[in-house]
C-alpha positions as CSV (number, residue, x, y, z in Angstrom):
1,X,0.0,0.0,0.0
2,X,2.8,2.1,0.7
3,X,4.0,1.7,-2.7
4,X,0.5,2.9,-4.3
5,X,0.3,6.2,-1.8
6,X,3.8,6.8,-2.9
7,X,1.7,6.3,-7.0
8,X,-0.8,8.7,-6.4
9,X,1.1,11.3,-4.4
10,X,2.3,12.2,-7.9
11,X,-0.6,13.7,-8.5
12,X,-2.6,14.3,-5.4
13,X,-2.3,16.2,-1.9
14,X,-0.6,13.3,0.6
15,X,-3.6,13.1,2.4
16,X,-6.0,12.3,-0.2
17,X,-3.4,9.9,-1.8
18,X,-3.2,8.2,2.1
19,X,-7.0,8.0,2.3
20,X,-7.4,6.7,-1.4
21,X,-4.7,4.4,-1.4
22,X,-6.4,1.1,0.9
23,X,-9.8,2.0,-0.9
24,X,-8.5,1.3,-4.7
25,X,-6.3,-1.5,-3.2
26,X,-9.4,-3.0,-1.2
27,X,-11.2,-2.7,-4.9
28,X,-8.4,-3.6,-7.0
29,X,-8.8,-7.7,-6.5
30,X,-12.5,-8.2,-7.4
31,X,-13.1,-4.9,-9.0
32,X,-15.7,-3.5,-7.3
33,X,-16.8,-2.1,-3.6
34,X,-19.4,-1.3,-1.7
35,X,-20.5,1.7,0.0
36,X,-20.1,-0.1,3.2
37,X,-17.0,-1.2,2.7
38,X,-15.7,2.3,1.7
39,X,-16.9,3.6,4.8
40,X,-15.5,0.9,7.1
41,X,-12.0,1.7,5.6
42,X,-12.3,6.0,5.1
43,X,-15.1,6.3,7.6
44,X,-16.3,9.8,7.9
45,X,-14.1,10.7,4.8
46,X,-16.2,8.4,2.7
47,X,-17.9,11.3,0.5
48,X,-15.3,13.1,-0.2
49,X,-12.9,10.1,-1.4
50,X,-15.8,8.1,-3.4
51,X,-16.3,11.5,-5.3
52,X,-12.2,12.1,-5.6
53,X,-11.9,8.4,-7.1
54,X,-14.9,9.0,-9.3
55,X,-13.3,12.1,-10.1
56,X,-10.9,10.3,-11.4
57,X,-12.8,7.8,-13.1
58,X,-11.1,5.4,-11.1
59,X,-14.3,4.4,-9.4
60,X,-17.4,4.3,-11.1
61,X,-20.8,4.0,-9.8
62,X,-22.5,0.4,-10.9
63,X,-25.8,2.3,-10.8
64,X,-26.6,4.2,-13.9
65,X,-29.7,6.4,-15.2
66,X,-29.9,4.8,-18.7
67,X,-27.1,4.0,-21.0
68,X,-24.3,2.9,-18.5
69,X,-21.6,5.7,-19.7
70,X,-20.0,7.9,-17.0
71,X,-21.5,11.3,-16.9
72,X,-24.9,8.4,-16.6
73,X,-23.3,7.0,-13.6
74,X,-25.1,8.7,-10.7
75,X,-22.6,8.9,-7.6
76,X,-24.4,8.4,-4.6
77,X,-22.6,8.0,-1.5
78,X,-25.2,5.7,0.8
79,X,-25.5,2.4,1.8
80,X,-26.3,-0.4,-1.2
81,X,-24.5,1.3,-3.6
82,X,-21.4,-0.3,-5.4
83,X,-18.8,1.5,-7.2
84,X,-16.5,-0.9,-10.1
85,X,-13.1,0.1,-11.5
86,X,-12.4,0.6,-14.8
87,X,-9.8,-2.3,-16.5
88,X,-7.5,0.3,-17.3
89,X,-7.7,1.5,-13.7
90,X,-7.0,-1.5,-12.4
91,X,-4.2,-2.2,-14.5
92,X,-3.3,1.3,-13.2
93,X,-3.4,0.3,-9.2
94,X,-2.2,-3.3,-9.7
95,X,1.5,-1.9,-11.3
96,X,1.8,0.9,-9.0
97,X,1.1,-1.4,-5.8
98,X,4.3,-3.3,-7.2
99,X,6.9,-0.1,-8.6
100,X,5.1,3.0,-6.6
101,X,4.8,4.5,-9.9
102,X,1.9,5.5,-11.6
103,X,2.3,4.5,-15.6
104,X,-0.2,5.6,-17.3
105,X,1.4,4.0,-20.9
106,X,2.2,0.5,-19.0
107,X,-1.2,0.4,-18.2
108,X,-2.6,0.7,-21.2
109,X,-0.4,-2.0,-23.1
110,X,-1.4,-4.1,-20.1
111,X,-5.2,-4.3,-20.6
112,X,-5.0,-4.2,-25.2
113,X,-2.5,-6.9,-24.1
114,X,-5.1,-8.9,-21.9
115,X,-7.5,-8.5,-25.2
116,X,-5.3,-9.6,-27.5
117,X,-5.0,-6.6,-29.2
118,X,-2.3,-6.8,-32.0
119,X,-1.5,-3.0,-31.9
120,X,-1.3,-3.3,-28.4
121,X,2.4,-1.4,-28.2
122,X,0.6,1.9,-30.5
123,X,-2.1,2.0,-27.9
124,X,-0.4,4.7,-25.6
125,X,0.7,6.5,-28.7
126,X,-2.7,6.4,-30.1
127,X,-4.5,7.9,-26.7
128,X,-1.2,10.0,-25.8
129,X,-2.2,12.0,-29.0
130,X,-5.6,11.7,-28.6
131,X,-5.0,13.7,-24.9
132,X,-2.6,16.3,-26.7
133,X,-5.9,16.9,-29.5
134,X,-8.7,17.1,-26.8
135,X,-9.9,20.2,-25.5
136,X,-11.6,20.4,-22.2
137,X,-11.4,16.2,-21.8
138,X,-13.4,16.5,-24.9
139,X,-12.1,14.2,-28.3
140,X,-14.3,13.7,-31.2
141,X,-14.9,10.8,-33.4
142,X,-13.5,12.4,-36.1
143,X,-10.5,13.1,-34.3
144,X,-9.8,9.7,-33.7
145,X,-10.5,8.5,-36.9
146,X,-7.7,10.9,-38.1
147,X,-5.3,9.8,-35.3
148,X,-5.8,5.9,-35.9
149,X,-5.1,6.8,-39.9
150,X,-2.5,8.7,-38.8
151,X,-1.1,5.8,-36.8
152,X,-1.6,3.4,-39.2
153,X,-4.6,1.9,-37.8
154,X,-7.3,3.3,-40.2
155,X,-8.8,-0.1,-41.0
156,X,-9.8,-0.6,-37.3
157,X,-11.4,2.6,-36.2
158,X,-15.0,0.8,-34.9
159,X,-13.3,-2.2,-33.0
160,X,-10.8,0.2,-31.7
161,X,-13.8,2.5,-30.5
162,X,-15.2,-0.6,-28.8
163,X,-12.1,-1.4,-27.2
164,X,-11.2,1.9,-25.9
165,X,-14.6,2.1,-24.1
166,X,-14.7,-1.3,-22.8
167,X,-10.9,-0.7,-21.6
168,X,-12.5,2.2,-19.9
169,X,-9.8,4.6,-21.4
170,X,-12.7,6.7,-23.4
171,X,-16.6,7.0,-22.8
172,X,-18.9,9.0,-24.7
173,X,-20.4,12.1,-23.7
174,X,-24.2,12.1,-24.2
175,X,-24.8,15.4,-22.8
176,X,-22.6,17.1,-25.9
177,X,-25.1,16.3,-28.0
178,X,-25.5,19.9,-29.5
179,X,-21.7,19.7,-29.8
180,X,-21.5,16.4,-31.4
181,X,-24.1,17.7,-34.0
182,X,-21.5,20.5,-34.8
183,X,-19.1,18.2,-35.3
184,X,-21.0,15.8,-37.0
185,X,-19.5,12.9,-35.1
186,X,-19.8,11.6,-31.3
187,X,-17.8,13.0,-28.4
188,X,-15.8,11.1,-26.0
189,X,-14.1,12.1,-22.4
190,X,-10.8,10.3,-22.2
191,X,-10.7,8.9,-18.7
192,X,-8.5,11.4,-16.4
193,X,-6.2,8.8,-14.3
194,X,-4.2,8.3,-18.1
195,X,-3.2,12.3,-18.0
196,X,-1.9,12.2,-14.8
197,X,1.6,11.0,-13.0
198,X,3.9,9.6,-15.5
199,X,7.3,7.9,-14.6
């Protein structure tokens, strides 16, 4: 645990990182937790640290209002809720538990590598420049469909949309609907804990 404080005190005040750290490695093994198992290891702090790690999109609430993608997810902090963690964000805790480093690029050639993903080394080019193209956490299809030509991955742009949601690197953002129009393609946030720390 030590190891994964010493992770997200990278990119986080030491005592956040101190009250985070035994909740994501409590959740790290099965993937999930429960509200009342947050609260018997942050007590009073419970709020405020399910709503840092959701901040984060390293914790997502199970519950959602209709299609299941995070800005659906409705965070409620009360007993019989349960909160899962992302596969990229578990990839995430599981490597910095073991180095104390929080590797944002390991981590993604760690869960394209558990799909059997061919491309699995361009993966943290292909999000890298996604990050460096997005404005506001925003990226749109388009974008994307550029970057993959770009990277030589043009032939896979819809599997490698699946894949980047499922990995829960990228969800799509419903509410910028009137943006997406403007665009005239769907928008995607690209999940925070990837454009943080860094070895």
């Amino acid at each position: 645990m030590d190891e994964l404080q010493k992770a997200l005190n990278s990119f986080l005040k030491t005592e956040d990182a101190h009250k985070l750290a035994p909740l994501l490695e409590k959740a790290v093994g099965t993937g999930k937790i429960s509200y009342q198992e947050a609260r018997r290891i942050v007590n009073d702090d419970v709020e405020d640290v399910l709503i840092l790690a959701y901040s984060f999109r390293l914790l997502l609430p199970v519950r959602a209002a209709k299609s299941g993608d995070w800005e659906d997810r409705m965070l409620i902090p009360q007993p019989g809720e349960e909160y899962e963690m992302p596969n990229v964000a578990r990839h995430l805790v599981k490597a910095a538990n073991g180095t104390g480093q929080w590797d944002p690029e390991a981590a993604i050639v760690g869960v394209f590598d558990n799909i059997g993903d061919p491309d699995s080394d361009k993966m943290p080019i292909l999000v890298g420049r996604m990050a460096s193209e997005m404005k506001g956490r925003r990226i749109s299809g388009v974008q994307i469909k550029r970057i993959c030509t770009e990277l030589g991955l043009g032939d896979r742009v819809d599997p490698l949309l699946s894949e980047l949601k499922a990995c829960g690197i990228m969800s799509p953002k419903l509410s910028s609907l009137t943006e997406a129009s403007r665009e005239g393609s769907p928008i995607y946030e690209l999940n925070p804990s990837l454009l943080v720390g860094g070895r």
